[in-house]
C-alpha positions in Angstrom: 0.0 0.0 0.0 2.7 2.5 0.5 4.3 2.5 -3.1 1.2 3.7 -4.8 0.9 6.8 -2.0 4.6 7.3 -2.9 3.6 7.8 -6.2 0.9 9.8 -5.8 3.0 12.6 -3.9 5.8 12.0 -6.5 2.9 13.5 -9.2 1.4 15.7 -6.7 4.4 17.9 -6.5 5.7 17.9 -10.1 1.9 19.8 -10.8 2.8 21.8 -7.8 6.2 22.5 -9.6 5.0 23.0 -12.9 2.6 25.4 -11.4 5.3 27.5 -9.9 7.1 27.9 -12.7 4.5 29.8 -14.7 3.5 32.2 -11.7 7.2 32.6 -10.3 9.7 36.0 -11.2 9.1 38.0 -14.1 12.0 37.7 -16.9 14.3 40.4 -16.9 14.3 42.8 -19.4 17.5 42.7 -22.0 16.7 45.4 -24.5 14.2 48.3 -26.1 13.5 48.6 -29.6 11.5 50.8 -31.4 9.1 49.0 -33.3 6.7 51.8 -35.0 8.9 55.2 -35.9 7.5 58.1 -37.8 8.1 58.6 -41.2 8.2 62.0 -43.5 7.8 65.6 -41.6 5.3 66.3 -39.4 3.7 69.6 -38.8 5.0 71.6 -36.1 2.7 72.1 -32.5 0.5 69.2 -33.7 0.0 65.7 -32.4 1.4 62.7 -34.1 -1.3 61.3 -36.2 0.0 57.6 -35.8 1.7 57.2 -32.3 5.1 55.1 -32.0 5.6 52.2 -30.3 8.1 50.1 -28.8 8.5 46.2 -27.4 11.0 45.7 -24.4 12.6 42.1 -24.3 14.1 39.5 -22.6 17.6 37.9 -23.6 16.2 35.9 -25.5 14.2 38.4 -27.5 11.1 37.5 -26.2 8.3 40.5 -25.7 8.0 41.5 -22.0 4.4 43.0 -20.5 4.3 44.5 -17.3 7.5 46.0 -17.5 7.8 49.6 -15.7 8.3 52.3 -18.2 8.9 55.8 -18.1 8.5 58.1 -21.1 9.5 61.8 -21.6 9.9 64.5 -23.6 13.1 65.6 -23.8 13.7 67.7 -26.6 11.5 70.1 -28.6 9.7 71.3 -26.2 6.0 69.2 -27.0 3.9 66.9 -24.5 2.9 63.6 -24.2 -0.3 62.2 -22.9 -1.7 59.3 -22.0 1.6 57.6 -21.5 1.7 54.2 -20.3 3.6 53.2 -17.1 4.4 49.4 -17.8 5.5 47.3 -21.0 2.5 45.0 -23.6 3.0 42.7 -25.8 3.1 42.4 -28.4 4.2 46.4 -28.6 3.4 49.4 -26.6 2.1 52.5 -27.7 4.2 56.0 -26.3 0.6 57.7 -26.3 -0.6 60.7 -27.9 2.9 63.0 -28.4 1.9 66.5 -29.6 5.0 67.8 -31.1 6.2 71.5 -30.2 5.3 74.7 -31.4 8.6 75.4 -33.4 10.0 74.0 -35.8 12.8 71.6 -35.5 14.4 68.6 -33.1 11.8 66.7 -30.9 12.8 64.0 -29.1 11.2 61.4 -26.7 13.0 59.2 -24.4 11.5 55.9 -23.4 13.5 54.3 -19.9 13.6 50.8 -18.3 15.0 50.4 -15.6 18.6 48.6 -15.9 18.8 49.4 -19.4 20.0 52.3 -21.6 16.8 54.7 -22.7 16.0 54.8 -25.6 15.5 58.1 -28.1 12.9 58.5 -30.6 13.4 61.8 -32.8 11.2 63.6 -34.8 12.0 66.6 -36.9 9.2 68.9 -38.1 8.5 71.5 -40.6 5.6 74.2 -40.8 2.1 73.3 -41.0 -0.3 74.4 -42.9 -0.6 78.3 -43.7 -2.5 80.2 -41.0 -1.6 84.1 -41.2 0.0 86.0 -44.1 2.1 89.1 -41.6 3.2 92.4 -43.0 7.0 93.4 -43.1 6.0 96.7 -41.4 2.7 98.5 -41.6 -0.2 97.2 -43.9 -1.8 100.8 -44.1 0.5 103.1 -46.4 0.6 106.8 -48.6 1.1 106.8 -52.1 -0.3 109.3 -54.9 -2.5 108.4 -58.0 -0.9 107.0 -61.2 1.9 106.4 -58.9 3.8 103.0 -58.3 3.7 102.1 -54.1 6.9 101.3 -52.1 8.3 97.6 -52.4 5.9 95.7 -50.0 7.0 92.0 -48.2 5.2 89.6 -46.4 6.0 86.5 -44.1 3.7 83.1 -44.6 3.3 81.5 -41.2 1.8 78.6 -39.9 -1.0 78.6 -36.5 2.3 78.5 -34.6 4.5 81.5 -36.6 6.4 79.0 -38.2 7.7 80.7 -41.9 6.7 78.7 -44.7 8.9 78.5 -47.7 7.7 77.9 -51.1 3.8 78.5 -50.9 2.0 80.1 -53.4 -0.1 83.5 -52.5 -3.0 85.0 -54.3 -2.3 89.1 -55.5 -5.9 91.1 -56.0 -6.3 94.7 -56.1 -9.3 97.0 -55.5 -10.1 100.5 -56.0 -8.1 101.1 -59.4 -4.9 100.2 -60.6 -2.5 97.4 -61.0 -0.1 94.6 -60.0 2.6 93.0 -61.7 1.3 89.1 -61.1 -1.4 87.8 -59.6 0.3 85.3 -57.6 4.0 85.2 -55.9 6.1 82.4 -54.2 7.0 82.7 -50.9 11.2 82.0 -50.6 13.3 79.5 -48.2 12.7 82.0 -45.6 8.9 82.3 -46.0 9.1 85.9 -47.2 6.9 87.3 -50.2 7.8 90.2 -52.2 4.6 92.1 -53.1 4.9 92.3 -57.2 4.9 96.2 -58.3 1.8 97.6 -57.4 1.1 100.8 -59.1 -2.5 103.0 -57.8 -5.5 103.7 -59.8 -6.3 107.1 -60.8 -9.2 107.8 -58.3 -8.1 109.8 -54.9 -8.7 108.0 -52.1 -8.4 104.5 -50.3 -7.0 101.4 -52.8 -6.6 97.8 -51.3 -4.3 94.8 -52.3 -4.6 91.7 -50.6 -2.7 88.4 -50.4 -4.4 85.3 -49.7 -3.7 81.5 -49.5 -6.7 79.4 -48.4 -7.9 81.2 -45.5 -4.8 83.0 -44.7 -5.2 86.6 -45.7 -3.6 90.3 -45.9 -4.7 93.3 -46.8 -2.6 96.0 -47.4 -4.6 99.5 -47.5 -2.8 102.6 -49.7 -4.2 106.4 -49.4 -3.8 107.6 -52.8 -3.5 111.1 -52.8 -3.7 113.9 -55.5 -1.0 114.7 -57.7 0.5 117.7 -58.8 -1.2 120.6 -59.5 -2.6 120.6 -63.2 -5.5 123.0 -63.4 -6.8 125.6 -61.3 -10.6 126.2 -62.2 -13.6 128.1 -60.8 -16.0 125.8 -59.3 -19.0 128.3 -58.9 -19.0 131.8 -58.6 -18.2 133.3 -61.8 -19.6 136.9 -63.5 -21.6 137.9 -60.6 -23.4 141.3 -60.4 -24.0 143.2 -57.7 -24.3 147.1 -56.6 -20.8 149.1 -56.7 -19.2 149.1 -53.0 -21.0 146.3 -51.9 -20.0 142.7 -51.5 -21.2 140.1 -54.2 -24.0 137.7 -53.3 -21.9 134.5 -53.0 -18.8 133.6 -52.1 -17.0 132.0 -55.5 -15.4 128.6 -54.7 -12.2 127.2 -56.9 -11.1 123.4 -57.4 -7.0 122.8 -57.8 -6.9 119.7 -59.9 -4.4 117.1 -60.7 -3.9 115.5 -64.3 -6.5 113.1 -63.4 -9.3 115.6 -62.1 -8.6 114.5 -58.3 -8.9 117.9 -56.1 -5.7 118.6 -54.4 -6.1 118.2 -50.5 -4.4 121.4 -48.2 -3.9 123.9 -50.7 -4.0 127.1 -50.2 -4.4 129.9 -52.9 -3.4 134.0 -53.1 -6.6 136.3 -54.2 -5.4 139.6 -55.2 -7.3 142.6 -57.0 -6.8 142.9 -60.8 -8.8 145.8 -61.9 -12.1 147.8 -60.9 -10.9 148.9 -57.9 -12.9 146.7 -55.3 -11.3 145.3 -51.9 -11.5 141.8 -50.4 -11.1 140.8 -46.8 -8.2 138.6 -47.2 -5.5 137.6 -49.8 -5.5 133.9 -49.0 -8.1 131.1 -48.7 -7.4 127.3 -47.9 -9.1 124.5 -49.2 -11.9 123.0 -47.1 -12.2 119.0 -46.3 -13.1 118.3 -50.1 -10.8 120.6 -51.8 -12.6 123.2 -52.7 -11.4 127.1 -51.4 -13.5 129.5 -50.7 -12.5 133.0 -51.7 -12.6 135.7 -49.2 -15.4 138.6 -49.3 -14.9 140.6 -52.4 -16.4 144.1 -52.1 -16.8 145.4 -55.6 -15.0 148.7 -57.0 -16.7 152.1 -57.1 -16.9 152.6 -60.7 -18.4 150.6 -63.3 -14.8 149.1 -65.4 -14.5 145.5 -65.6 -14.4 143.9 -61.6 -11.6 141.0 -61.9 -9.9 138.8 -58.9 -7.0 136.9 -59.8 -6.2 133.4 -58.1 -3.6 131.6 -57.9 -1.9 128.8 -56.8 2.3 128.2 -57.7 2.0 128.8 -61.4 -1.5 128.5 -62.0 -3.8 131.0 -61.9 -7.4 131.6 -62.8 -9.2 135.5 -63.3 -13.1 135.8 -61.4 -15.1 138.3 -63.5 -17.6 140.2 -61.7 -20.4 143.3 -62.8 -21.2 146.3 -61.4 -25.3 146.2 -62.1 -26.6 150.0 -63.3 -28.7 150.7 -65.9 -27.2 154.1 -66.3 -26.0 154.9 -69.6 -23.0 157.4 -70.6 -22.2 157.9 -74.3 -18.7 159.3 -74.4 -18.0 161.3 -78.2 -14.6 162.3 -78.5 -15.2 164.8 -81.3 -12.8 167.2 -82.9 -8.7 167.6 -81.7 -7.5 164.3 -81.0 -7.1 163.3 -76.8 -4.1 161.6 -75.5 -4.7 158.4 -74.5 -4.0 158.9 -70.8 -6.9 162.0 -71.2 -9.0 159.5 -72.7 -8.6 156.9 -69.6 -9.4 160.0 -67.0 -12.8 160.8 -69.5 -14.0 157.0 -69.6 -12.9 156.2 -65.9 -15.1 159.0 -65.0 -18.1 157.8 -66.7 -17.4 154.6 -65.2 -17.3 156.1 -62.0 -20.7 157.8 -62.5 -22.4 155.1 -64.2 -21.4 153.2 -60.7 -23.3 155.8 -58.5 -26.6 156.7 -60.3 -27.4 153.0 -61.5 -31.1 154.2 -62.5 -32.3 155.2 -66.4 -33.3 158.4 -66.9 -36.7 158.7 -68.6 -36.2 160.3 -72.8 -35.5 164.0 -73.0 -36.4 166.1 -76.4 -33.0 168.1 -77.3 -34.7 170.2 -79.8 -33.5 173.2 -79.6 -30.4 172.1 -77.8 -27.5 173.7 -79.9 -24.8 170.8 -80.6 -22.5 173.7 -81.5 -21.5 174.2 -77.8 -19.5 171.1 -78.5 -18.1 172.1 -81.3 -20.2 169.7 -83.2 -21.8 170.2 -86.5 -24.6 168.5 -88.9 -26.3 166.5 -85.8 -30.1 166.6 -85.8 -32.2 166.9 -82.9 -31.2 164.3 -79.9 -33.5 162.6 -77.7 -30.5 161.6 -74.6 -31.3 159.2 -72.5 -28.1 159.1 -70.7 -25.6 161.4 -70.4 -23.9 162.3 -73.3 -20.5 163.8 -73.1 -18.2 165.3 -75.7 -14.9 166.8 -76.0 -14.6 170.3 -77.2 -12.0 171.3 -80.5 -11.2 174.1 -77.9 -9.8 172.0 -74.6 -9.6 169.0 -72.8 -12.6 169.5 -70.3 -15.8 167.7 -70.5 -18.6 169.9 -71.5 -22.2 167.7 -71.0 -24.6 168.4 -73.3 
């Protein structure tokens, strides 16, 4: 009876050894090897869209589970998440590594303890085009017809990263014209804007850059250009009473070659003839342009009422009228005047004329002896006006 019962034991603890084999020590670790790298460049600041792995084995190359692990970032400046603290077969996943925000070096370091870490790299480019960021100010002066300063441009990335070699969009809008409707950024991301010359319109132009939803807009004030023309806007051959002030004020319009008014002028008035006065020798232009000349109080005598403008070169003449309907019919009869006794006779008139203004109703001359001017052969006159000759026997006026 006691052989079998040996037996028995004998069996029993061969399971019982057995068994203890495949629950005793862990194997110890021997190496780590990368068994999932990424391939090409990933974009800068993002997370890996496929996630490494690694397998840590024994000597005899057998994957380990269970194994602690430790992973960090320890170049580049990223993060990792959801990292796992212990070793699976058949491979483990590093997690999710989001790669940092510049481009360059990023490296991750996987450690077992007893062994040497392990260092995955990644190197990263730019992703994909975010901003388009103006080499100075994007709001700039320029005049009409005219070609703007050279204008550059930097293609980034969501994270500033330059961009080399990307493609941009060139549009303009309010006039004018560009070299090329698109432009290559170079290895340093930087655009040149391609000659942009202005419209011939006064007044804000745009040119904008754009690559998918990455735009700039670069705004230009185009302002008048020289000095072309210098005009009466409204104003002209006004009457009014002598001595007094005419009705409106006349307005004038400096104009470029393009018929753009000319901001923050400011023109010289001066009397040209008829005597009359203004309140000031200088007006500036107004918001839109236009200047307003200063009062001008008409001349005492009836002669042509001119104002001259001007502005540099250019000048422009403002007619005005004395109003009368007082007529004077000046006969230089017999012995020749001079001509400066011929001014004094018709500036007199003129002067007269300016004073009475009204008609006189007919009166019959019959009767009236034309002799007394030294005048003869003239039949009976009806006058209306004044009517004054020059003696043969002087210079005076004699009214008749």
């Amino acid at each position: 009876m006691r052989a079998p019962l040996h037996i028995v034991v004998a069996g029993l603890v061969l399971s019982l050894s057995a068994c203890g084999d495949s629950s005793g020590p862990k194997a110890t670790p021997a190496s780590i090897e990368l068994s999932n790298q990424p391939t090409g460049t990933p974009a800068a600041g993002l997370p890996l869209s496929t996630a490494p792995t690694f397998v840590v084995r024994d000597k005899d190359g057998n994957p380990l589970s269970g194994i602690p692990v430790t992973i960090s970032v320890s170049a580049g400046g990223g993060s990792i998440a959801n990292a796992p603290t212990k070793s699976k077969t058949p491979s483990t996943s590093v997690g999710t590594w989001t790669l940092g925000n510049t481009v360059g070096l990023n490296n991750l370091t996987i450690t077992v303890s007893g062994l040497a870490p392990i260092v995955l790299s990644v190197t990263t480019g730019p992703g994909a085009p975010a901003k388009i960021v103006a080499a100075g100010s994007s709001t700039i002066n320029g005049t009409v017809g005219q070609a703007v300063p050279p204008l550059t441009a930097t293609v980034r990335d969501a994270f500033d990263n330059p961009i080399p070699g990307a493609t941009v969009n060139v549009a303009v809008a309010g006039g004018g014209s560009v070299a090329a409707a698109s432009v290559t950024s170079d290895g340093s991301g930087t655009i040149s804007v391609p000659a942009w010359t202005l419209g011939t319109v006064k007044g804000n132009q745009t040119l904008t850059l754009s690559l998918g939803t990455a735009t700039l807009t670069f705004t230009a004030a185009a302002a008048a250009g020289p000095i072309a023309t210098f005009n009466v806007l409204s104003g002209q051959d006004q009457s009014a009473l002598a001595g007094t002030t005419l009705p409106v004020a006349a307005r004038f319009e400096p104009l470029d070659q393009f018929g753009n008014r000319l901001d923050n002028q400011t023109a010289n008035f001066s009397v040209l003839s008829g005597g009359g006065s203004l309140t000031t020798f200088t007006g500036t232009a107004g918001p839109d342009g236009i200047i307003t000349m200063p009062a001008w109080t008409l001349g005492k005598t009836a002669l042509p009422q001119q104002v001259i403008a001007s502005i540099g070169a250019r000048s422009v003449i403002l007619r005005a009228t004395v109003i009368t309907n007082y007529s004077i019919d000046i006969r230089l009869w017999g012995t020749p005047m001079t001509a400066a006794q011929e001014v004094l006779f018709t500036n007199a008139a003129a002067r007269i004329r300016a004073a009475v203004i009204g008609a006189l109703p007919p009166a019959d001359a019959t009767g009236a002896d034309p002799a007394l001017c030294g005048v003869t052969g003239v039949p009976v006159l009806s006058i209306d006006s004044a009517l004054i000759c020059q003696s043969p026997r002087t210079a005076d006026a004699t009214p008749c």
